[in-house]
FIDRENMAR-417130 format. One record per residue (C-alpha): chain; x, z, y. Coordinates in Angstrom, 1 decimal. Each point is the difference from the previous one (the first is absolute). Layout:
<pts>
+--------+--------+--------+--------+
: chaine :      X :      Z :      Y :
+--------+--------+--------+--------+
:      A :      X :      Z :      Y :
...
+--------+--------+--------+--------+
</pts>
This chain:
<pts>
+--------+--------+--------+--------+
: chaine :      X :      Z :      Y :
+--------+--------+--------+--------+
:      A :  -27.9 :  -39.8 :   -3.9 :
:      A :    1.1 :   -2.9 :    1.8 :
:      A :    3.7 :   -0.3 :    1.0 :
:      A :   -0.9 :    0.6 :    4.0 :
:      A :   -1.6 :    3.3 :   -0.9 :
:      A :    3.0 :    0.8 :   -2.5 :
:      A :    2.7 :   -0.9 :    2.9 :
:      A :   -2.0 :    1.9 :    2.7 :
:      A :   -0.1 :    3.3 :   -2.2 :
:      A :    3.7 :   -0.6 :   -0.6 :
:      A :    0.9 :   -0.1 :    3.9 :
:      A :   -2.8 :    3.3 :    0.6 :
:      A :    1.6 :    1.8 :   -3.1 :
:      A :    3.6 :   -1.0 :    1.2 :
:      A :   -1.0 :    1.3 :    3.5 :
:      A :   -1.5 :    3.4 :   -1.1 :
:      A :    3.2 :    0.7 :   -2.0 :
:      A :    2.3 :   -0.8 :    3.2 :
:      A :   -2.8 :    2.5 :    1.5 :
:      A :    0.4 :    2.8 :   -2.5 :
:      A :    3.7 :   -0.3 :   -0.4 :
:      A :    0.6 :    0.1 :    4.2 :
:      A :   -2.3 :    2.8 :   -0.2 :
:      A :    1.8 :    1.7 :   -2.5 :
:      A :    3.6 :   -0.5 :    1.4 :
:      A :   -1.7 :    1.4 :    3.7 :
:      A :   -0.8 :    3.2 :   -2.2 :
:      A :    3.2 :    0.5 :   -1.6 :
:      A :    1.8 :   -0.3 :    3.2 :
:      A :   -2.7 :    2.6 :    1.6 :
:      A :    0.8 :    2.3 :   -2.7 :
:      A :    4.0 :   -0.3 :    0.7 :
:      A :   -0.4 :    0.3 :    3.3 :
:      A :   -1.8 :    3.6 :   -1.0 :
:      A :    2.9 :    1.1 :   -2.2 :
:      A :    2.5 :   -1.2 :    2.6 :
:      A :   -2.0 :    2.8 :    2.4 :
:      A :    0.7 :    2.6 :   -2.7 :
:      A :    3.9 :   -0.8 :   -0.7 :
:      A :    0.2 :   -0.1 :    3.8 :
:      A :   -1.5 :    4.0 :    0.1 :
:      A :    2.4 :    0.4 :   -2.4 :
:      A :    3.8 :   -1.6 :    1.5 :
:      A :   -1.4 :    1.4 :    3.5 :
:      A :   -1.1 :    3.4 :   -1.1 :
:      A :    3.0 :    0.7 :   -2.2 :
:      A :    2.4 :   -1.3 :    3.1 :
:      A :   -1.3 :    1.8 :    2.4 :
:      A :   -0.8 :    3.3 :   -1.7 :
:      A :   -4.0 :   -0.7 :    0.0 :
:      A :   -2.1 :    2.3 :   -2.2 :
:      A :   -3.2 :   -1.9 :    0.7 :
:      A :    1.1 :   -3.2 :   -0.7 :
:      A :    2.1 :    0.7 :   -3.0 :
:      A :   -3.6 :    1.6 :   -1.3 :
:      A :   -2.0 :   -3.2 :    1.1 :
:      A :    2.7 :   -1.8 :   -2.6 :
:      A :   -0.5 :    2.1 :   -3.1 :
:      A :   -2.6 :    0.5 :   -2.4 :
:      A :   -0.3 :    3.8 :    0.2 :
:      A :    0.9 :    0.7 :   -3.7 :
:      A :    2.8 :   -3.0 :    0.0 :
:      A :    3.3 :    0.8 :   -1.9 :
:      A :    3.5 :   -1.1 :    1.3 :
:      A :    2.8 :   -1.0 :   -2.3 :
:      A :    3.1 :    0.4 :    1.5 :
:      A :    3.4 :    1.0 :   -0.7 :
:      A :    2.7 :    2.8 :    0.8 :
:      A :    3.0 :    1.2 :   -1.4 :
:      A :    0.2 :    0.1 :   -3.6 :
:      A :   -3.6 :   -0.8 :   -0.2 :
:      A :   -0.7 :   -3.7 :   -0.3 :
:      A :   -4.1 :    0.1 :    0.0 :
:      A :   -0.7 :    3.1 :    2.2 :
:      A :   -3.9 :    0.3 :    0.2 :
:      A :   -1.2 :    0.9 :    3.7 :
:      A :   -3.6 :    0.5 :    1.1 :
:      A :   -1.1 :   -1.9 :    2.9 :
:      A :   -0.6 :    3.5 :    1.7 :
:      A :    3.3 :    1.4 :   -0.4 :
:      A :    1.8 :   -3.3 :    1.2 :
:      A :   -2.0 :    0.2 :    2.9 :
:      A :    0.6 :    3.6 :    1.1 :
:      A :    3.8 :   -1.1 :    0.1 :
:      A :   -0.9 :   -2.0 :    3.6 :
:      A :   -0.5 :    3.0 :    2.2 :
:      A :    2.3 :   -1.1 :    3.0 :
:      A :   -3.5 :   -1.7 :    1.6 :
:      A :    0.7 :   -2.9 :    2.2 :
:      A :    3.9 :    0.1 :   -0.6 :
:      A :    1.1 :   -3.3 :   -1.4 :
:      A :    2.3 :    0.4 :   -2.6 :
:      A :    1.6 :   -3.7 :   -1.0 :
:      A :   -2.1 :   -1.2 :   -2.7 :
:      A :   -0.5 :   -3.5 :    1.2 :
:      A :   -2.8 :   -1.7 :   -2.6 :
:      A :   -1.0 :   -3.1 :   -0.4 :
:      A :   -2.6 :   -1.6 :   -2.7 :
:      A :    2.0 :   -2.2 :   -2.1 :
:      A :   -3.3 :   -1.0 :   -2.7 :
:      A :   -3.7 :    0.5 :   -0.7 :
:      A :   -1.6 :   -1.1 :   -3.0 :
:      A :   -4.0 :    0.0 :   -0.5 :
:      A :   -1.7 :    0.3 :   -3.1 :
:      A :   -4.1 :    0.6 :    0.7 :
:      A :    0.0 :    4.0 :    0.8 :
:      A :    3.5 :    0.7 :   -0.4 :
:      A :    3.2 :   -1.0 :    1.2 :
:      A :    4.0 :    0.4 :   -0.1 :
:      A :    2.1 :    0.2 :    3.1 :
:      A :    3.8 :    0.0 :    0.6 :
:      A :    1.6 :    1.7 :    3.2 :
:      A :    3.5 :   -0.1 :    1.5 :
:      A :    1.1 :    3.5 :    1.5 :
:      A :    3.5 :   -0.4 :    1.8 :
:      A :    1.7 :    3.0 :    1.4 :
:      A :    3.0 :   -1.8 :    1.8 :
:      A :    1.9 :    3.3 :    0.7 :
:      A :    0.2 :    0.9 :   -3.7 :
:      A :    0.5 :   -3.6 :   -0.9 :
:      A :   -3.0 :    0.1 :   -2.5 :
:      A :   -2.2 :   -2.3 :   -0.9 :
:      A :   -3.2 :    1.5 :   -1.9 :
:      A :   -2.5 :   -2.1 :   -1.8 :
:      A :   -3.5 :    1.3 :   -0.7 :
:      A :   -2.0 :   -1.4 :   -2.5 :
:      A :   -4.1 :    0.8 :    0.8 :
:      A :   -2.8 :    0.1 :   -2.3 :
:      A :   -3.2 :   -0.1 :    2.1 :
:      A :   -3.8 :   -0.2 :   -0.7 :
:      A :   -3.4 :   -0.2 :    2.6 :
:      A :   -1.5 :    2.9 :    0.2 :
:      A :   -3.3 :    0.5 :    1.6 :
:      A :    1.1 :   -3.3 :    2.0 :
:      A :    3.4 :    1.3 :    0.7 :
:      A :    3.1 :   -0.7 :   -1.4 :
:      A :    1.6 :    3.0 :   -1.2 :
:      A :    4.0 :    0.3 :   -1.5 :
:      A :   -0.8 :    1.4 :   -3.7 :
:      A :    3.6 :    0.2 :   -0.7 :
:      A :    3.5 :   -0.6 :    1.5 :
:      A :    3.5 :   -0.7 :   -2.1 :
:      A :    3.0 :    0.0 :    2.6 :
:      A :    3.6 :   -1.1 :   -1.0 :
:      A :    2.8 :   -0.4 :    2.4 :
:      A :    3.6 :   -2.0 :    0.5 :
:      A :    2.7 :    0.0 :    1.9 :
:      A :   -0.6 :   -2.6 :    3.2 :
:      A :    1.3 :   -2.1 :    2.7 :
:      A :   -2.9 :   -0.5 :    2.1 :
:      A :   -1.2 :    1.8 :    3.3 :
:      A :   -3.1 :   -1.0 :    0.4 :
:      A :    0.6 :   -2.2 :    3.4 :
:      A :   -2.2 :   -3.1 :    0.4 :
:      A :    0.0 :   -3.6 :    0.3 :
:      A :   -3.2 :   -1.8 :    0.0 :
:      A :   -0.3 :   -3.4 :   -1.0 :
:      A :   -2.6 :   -2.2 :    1.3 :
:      A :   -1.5 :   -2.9 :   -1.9 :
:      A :   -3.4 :   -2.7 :   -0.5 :
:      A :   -2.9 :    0.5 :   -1.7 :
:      A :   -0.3 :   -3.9 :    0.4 :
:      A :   -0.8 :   -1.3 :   -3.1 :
:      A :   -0.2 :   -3.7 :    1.3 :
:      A :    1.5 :   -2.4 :    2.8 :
:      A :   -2.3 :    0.4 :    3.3 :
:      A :   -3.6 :   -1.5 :   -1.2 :
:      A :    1.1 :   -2.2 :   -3.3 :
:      A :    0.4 :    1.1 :   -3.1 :
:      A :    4.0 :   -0.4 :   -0.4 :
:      A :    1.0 :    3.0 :   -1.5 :
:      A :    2.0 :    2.5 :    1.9 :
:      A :    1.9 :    3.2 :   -0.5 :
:      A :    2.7 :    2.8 :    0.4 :
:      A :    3.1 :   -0.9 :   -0.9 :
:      A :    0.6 :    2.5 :   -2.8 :
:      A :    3.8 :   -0.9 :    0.1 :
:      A :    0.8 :    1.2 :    3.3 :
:      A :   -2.3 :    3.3 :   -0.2 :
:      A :    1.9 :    1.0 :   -3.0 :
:      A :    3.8 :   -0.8 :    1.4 :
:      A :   -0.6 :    1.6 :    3.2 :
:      A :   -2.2 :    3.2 :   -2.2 :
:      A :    3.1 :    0.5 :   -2.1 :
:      A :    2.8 :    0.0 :    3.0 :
:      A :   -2.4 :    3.0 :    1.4 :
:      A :   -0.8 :    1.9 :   -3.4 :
:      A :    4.0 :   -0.2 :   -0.7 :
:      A :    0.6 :    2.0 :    3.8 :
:      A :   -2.8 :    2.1 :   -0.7 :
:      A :   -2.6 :   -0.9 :    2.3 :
:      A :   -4.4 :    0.4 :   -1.0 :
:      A :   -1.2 :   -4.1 :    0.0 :
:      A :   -3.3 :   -0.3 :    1.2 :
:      A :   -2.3 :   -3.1 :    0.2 :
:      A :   -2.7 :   -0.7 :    2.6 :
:      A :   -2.1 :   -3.2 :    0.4 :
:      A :   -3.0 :   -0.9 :    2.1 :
:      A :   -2.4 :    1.0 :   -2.2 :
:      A :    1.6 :    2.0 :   -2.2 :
:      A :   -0.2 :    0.1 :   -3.8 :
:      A :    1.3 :   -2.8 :   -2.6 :
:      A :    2.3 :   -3.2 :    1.6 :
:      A :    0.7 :   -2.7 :   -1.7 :
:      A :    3.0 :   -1.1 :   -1.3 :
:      A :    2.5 :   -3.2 :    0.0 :
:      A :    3.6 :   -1.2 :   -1.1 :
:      A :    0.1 :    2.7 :   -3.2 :
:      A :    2.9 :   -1.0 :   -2.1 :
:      A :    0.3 :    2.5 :   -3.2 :
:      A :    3.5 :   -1.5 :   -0.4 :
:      A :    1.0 :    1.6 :    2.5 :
:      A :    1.0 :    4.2 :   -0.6 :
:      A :   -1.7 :    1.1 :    2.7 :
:      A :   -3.4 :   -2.2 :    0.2 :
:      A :    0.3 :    1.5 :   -3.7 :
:      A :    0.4 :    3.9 :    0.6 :
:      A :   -2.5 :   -0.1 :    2.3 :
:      A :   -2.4 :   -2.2 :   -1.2 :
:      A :    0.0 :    2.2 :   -3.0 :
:      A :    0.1 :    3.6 :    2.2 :
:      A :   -3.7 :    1.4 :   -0.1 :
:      A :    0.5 :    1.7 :    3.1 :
:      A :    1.3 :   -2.6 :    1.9 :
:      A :   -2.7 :   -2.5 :   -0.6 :
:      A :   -2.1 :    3.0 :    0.7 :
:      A :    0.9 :    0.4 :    3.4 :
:      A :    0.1 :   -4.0 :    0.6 :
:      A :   -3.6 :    0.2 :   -1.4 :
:      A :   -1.3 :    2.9 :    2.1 :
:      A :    1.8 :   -0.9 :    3.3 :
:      A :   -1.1 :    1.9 :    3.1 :
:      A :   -2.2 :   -1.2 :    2.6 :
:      A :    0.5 :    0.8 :    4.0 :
:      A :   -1.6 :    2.6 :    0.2 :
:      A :    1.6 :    1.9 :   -2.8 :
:      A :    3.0 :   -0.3 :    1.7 :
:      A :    2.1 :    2.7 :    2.3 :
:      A :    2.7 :   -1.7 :    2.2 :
:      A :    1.7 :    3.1 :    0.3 :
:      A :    0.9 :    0.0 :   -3.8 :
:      A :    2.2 :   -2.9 :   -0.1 :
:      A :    3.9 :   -1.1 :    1.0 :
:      A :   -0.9 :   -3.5 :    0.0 :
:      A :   -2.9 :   -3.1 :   -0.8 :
:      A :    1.1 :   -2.6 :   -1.9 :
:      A :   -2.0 :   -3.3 :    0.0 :
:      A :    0.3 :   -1.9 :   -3.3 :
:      A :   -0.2 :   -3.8 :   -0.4 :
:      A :   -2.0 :   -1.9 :   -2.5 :
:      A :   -2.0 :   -3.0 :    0.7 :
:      A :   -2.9 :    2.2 :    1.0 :
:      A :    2.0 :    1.7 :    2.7 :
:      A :   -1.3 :   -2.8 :    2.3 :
:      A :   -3.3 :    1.4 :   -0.3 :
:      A :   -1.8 :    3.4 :    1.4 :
:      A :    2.8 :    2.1 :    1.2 :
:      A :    1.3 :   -1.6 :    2.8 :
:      A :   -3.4 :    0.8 :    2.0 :
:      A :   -0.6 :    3.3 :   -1.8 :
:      A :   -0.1 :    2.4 :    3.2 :
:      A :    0.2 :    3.1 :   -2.1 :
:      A :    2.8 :   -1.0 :   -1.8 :
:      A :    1.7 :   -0.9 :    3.4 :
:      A :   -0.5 :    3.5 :    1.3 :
:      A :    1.6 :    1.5 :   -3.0 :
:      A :    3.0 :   -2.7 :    0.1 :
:      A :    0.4 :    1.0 :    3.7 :
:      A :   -0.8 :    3.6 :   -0.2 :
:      A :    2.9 :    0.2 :   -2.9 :
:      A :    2.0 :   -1.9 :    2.3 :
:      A :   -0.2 :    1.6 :    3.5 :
:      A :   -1.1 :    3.2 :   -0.3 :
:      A :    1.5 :    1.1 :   -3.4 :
:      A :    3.3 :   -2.4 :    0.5 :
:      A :   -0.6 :   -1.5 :   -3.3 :
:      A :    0.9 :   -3.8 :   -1.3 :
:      A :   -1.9 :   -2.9 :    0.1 :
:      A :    0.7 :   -2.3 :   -2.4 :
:      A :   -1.0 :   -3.5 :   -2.0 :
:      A :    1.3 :   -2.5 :   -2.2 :
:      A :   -1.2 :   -4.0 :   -0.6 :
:      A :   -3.4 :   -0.7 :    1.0 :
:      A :   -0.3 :    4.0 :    0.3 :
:      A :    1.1 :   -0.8 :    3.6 :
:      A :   -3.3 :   -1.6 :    1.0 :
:      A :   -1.2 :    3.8 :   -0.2 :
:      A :    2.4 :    1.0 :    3.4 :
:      A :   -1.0 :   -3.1 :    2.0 :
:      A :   -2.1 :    2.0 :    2.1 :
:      A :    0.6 :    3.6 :    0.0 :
:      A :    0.4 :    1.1 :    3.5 :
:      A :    1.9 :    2.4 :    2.0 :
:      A :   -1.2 :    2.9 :    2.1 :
:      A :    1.2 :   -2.3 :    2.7 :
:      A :   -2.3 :   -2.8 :   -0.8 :
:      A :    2.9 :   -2.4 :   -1.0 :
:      A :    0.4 :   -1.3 :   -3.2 :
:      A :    2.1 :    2.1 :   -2.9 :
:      A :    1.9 :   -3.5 :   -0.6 :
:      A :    1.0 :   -0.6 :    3.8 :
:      A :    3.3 :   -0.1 :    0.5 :
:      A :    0.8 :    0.7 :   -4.0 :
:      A :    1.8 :   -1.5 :   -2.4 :
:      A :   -2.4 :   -0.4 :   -2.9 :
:      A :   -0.1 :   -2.1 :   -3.3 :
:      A :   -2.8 :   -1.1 :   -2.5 :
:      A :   -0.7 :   -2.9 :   -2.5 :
:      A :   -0.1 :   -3.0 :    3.1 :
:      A :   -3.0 :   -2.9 :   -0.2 :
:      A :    3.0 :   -2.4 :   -0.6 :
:      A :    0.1 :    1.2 :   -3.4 :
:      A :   -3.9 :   -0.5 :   -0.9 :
:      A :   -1.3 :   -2.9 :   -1.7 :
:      A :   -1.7 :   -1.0 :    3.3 :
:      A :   -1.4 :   -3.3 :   -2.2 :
:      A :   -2.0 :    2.8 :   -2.3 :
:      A :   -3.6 :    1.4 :    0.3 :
:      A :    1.0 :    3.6 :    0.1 :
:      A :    2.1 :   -0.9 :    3.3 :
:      A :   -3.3 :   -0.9 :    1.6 :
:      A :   -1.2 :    3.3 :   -0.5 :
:      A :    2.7 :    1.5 :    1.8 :
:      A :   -1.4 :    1.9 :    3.3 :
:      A :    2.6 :   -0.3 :    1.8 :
:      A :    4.3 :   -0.5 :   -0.4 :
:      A :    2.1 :    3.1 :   -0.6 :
:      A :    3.2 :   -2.0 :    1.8 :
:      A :   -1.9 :   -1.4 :    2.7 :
:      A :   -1.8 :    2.8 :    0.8 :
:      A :    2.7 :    2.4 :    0.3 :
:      A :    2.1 :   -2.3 :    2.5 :
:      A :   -3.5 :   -0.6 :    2.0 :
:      A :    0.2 :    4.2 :    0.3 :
:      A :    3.3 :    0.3 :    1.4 :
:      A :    1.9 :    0.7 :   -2.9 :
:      A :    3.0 :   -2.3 :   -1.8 :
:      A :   -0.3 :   -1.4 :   -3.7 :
:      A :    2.9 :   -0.1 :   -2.4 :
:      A :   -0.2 :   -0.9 :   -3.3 :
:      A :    2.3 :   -1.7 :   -2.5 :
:      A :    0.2 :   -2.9 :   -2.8 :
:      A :   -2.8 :    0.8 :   -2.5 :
:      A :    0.7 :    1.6 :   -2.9 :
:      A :    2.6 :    2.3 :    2.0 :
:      A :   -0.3 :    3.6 :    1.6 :
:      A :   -0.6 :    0.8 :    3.3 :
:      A :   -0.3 :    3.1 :    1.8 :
:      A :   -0.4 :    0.5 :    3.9 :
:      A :    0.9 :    3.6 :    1.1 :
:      A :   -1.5 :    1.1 :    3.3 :
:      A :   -0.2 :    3.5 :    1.0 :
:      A :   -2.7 :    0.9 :   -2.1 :
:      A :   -0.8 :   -3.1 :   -0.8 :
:      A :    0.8 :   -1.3 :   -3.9 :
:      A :   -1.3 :   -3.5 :   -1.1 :
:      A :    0.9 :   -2.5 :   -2.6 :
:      A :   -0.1 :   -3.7 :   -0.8 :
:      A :   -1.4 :    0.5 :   -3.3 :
:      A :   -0.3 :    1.6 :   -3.8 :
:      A :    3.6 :    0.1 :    0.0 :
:      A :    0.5 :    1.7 :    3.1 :
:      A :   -2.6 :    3.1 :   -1.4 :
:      A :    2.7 :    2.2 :   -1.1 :
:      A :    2.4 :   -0.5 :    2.9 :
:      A :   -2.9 :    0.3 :    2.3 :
:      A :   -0.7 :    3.7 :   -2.1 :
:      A :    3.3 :    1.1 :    0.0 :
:      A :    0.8 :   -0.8 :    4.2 :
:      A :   -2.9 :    2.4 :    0.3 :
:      A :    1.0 :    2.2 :   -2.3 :
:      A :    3.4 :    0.3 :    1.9 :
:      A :   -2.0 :    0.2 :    3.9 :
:      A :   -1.9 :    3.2 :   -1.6 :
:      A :    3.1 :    1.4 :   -1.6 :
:      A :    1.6 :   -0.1 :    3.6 :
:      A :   -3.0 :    1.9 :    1.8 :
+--------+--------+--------+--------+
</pts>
């Protein structure tokens, strides 16, 4: 064989691989989505006192392990546990949320956060689960609980799924460092963190630093980077479910939010008719530029709003270029004013409802004014 027929069955062979793997992630992701739809029966049915759902959930001869008084494995079956949710329709305070999902061919484990905020409990419920007859059933359950701080109210954080500058190929991405400052100011008041982007699913990642504690604990926390891997798409998400949106920076941030029109009814929705926060930090402020009021006028007119300003880019670099437009500029052509500091120093701009911040540093402050609006409400 000649070495033009040995490279050209390289490239085909190379191809059907990228194929077969794109294929193969696509499944995986179809069979998540399928257990997601069964974990959901299961926080909904148990929350609000639902029979039928709780059934949809469980493998009819599935076993619970749970614990009682004196009794630290208490064996349940799946039919007792759900005779206990007779009130039907009557929501009881379990707030759930999925915190992991892990796929192996025809089975899977799951992990689920129950909060009850009035008994300050947090219960964690570990899932084994396995298709059946093309359905994924709950085989068994294990359920501890601890003592908690959380109250299951919402921020939603709103990032890129840009993996490159505009056209080129000048890698872009989150800035992990400010999603994890401003994720930790909200986990230590209590508040549910969740992450929406354009298309939903994985987002890449920039400006990781292991040196630093936090980047550490939460580059390292399974269920963190499971919910940065599985972020929610538009339509997955309920305004009404959140205090506040809070649009992170990255070099990405330039990219595919700002025009999102989904993701600026939800911003606005949270904002006008639930009186919730809007909020950004560095290049995350590209992503308000053009929400508008039920007025018709511009969020930013008349506001006092900050962000990471053009004068700070490397205007001389290629990534600059792919800039579509200027977060600075833009905002003062809208009306609003721009105020930013020396770089490398915090910033925060407080405006009603308002929050925004120069840059990585600012994250935290940026979290913690918000924290503060909500606190008074």
């Amino acid at each position: 064989m000649n070495s033009f027929r040995l490279f050209s069955l390289s490239i085909i062979l190379m191809l059907l691989s990228n194929i077969v793997g794109a294929n193969d992630i696509q499944e995986d992701l179809n069979e998540i989505k399928q257990i997601e739809r069964t974990l959901k029966h299961y926080i909904e049915g148990t929350a609000f006192n639902n029979k039928e759902k709780i059934e949809q959930a469980f493998y009819r001869d599935a076993t619970l392990l749970l614990e009682k008084q004196n009794q630290d494995v208490w064996p349940v079956p799946a039919s007792e546990y759900i005779s206990w949710f007779n009130k039907k329709g009557k929501f009881n305070g379990r707030i759930g949320e999925i915190l992991s999902i892990d796929l192996a061919s025809g089975a899977a484990t799951a992990k689920v956060e129950i909060i009850t905020p009035k008994t300050s409990k947090r219960y964690i419920d570990l899932f084994l689960l396995k298709k059946l007859d093309s359905d994924w059933k709950i085989i068994s359950k294990m359920a501890v609980s601890e003592k908690t701080i959380s109250h299951g109210k919402r921020i939603l954080f709103i990032v890129s799924n840009a993996h490159f500058h505009g056209d080129s190929r000048l890698p872009a991405g989150v800035s992990f460092s400010e999603v994890v400052k401003a994720f930790e100011t909200f986990k230590q008041a209590g508040y549910t963190v969740d992450f929406l982007s354009p298309e939903g699913g994985a987002i890449p990642l920039s400006y990781i630093n292991t040196s630093d504690p936090i980047h550490k604990k939460y580059l390292y926390d399974s269920d963190f980077m499971y919910a940065i891997g599985h972020t929610k798409s538009p339509n997955e998400v309920n305004a009404a479910d959140y205090r506040a949106v809070h649009y992170v920076g990255g070099s990405n941030a330039m990219y595919q939010v700002a025009e999102n029109k989904a993701i600026q009814k939800i911003a606005m929705d949270v904002y006008e008719k639930h009186n919730g926060i809007v909020s950004s930090v560095c290049h995350g402020t590209a992503g308000i530029v053009n929400l508008m009021t039920e007025n018709g006028e511009y969020l930013v007119k008349g506001r006092r709003i900050s962000g990471y300003p053009e004068s700070f880019e490397n205007q001389s670099k290629a990534y600059f270029k792919e800039f579509p437009f200027l977060i600075q500029k833009t905002i003062e052509e809208r009306g609003g004013s721009f105020f930013h500091s020396s770089r490398n120093v915090a910033h925060v701009e407080v405006d009603g409802r308002i929050v925004t911040g120069q840059n990585h540093l600012s994250s935290t402050l940026v979290a913690q004014k918000m924290v503060e609006i909500l606190a008074m409400q």
